[in-house]
C-alpha positions in Angstrom: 0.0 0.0 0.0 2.9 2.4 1.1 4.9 1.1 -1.7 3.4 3.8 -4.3 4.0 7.0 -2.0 6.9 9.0 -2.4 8.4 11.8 0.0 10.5 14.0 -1.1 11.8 15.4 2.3 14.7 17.2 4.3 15.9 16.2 7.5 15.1 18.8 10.5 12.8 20.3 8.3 9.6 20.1 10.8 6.8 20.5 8.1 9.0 17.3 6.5 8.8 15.4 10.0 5.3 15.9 11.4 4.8 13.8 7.4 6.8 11.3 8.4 5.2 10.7 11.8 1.5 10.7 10.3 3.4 8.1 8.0 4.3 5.5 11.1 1.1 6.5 13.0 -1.1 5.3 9.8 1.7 2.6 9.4 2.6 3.2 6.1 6.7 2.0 6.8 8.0 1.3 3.0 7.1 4.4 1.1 9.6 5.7 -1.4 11.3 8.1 -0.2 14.2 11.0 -1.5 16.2 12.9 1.4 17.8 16.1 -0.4 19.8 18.9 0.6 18.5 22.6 1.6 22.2 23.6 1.4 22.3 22.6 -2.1 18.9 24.0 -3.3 18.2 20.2 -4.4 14.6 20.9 -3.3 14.4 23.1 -6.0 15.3 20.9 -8.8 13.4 20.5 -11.4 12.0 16.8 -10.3 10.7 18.4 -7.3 9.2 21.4 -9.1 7.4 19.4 -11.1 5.5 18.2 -8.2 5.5 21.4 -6.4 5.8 24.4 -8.0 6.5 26.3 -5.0 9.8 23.7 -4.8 8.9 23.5 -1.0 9.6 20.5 1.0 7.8 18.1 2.1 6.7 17.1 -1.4 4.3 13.9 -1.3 3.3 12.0 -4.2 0.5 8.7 -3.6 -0.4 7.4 -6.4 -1.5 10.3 -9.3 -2.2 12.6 -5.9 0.1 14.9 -4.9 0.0 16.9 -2.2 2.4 19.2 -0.7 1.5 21.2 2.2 2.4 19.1 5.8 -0.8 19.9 7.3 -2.8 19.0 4.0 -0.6 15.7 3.4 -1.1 14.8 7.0 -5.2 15.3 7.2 -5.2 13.3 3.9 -3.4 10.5 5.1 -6.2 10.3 8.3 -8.7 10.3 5.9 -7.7 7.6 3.3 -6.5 5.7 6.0 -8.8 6.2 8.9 -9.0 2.7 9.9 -5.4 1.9 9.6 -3.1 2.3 12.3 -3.4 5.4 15.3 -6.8 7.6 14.9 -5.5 11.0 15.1 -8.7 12.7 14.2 -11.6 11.8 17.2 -15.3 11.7 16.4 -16.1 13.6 19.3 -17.0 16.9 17.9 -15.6 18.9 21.2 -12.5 16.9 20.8 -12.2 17.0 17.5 -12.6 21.1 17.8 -9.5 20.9 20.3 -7.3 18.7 18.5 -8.0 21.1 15.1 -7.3 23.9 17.5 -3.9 23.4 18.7 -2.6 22.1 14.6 -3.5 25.2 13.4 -1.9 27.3 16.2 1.5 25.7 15.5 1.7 27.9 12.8 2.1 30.3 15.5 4.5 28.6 17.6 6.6 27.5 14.6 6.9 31.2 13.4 7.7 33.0 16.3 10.7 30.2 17.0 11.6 30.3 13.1 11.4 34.2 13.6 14.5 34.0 16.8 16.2 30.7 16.1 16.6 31.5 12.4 17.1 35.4 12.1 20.1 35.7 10.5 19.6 33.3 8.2 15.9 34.8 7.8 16.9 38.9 7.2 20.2 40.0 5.5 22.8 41.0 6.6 22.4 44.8 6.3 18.5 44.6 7.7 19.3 42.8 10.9 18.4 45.0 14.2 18.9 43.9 17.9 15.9 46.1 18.7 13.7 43.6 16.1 15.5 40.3 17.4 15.2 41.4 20.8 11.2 41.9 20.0 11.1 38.5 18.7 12.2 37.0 21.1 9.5 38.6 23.2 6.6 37.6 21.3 8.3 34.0 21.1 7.9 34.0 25.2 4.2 35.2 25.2 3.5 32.2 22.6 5.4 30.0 25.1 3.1 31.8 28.1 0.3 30.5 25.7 1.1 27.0 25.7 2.7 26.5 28.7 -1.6 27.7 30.0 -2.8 24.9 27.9 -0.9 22.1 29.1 -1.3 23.3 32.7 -4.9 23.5 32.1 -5.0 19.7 30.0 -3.5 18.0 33.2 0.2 16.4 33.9 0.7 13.4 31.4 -1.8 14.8 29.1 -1.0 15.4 25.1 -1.4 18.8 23.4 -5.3 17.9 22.8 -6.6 15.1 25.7 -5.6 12.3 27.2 -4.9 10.6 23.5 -1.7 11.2 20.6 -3.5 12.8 17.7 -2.9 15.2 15.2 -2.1 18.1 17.4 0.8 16.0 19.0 1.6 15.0 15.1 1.9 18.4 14.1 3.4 20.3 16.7 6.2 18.0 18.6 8.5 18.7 15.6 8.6 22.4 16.7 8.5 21.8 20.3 11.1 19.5 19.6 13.6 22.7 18.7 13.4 24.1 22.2 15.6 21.4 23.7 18.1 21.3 21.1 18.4 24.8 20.6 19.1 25.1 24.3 16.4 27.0 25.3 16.1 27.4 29.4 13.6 24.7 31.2 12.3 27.5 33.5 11.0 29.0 30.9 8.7 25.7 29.3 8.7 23.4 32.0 5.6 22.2 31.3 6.5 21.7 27.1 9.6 20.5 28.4 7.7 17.5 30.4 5.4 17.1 27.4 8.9 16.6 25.0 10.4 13.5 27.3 7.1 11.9 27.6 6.5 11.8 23.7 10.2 11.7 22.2 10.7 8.3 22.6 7.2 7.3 21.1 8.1 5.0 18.1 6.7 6.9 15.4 8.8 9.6 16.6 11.9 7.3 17.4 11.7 6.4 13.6 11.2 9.4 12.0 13.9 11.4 14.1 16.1 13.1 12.3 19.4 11.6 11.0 21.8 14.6 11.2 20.1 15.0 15.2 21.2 11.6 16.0 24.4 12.5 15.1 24.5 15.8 16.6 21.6 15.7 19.8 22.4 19.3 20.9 22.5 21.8 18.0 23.8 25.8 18.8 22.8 27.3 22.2 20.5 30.2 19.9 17.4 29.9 22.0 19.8 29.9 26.0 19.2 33.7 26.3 15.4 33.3 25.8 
């Protein structure tokens, strides 16, 4: 069944991972997959434009469908495969509200992170201002504030969206992942920071960690003087 899926994919790349977790969860293990290189532009070769004209990663191919955006690629895979493997959508319509609720505020999370952890690499050279890092960094905290409330509220040894992994968790522990590895201060996630070690060694996770992190667990300390 996996066998005609292909990922095109880059490894640390969490839009890539949260794919390749949905991928375990549904167990679909022996897809096709190409890792490629974001320092040598080989996402935006022309095989992978032909797929995605945006020449974004991930790029996922099943069948004749193609679809390239993480959070589409990941709802599609629950839906084709709903009976297969972890439900990460519940029929509950409350809980299905929740666990919709907390995906789509990871774009939040993951761009107020992206916006500190990757700022040079984000605005040139010329353009860079500690006044606008140093207000990054601020809106990055209140974020945290955010869902540091939500898990509080949820209960100790809850995931993002109940007592059960779902999409949320799917979704979001790529970017939550980042906190840790970019050295970012317990004190100031505890609560994410419990949520991390109780879900990092889930296998789905396990298998879809990426390479160049087992190699390397700690990345630069960008994120200590948060």
């Amino acid at each position: 069944m996996a066998q005609n899926m292909l990922l095109y994919w880059g490894t640390g790349s969490p839009p890539c991972w949260r794919l390749m977790i949905a991928l375990e969860e549904k167990q679909l293990q022996g897809y096709k997959h190409k890792l490629l290189s974001f320092d040598k532009k080989e996402h935006q070769s022309p095989e992978v434009k032909a797929l995605n004209p945006r020449a974004q990663l991930p790029t996922f191919k099943h069948g004749e469908i193609v679809v390239n955006e993480s959070f589409a690629a990941c709802l599609y895979l629950e839906n084709v495969f709903k009976t297969q493997g972890t439900r990460l959508i519940p029929d509950d319509p409350a809980q299905m509200a929740l666990v919709y609720q907390r995906m789509f505020e990871t774009e939040n999370l993951q761009q107020k992170m992206y916006e500190v952890a990757f700022y040079d690499w984000m605005v040139p050279e010329g353009e860079r201002l500690e006044s606008a890092l140093k207000r990054n960094k601020e809106k990055l905290i209140e974020e945290l504030k955010l869902w540091e409330g939500y898990l509080e509220k949820m209960g100790k040894g809850s995931y993002l969206a109940g007592k059960n992994f779902s999409m949320a968790d799917v979704v979001c522990f790529p970017v939550v992942a980042y906190f840790p590895r970019l050295q970012c201060p317990k004190e100031r996630c505890p609560r994410l920071m419990e949520y991390y070690e109780m879900v990092k060694d889930r296998p789905s996770i396990k298998a879809s960690w990426p390479p160049e992190w087992l190699e390397k667990p700690v990345g630069a300390d960008i994120l200590k003087s948060l």
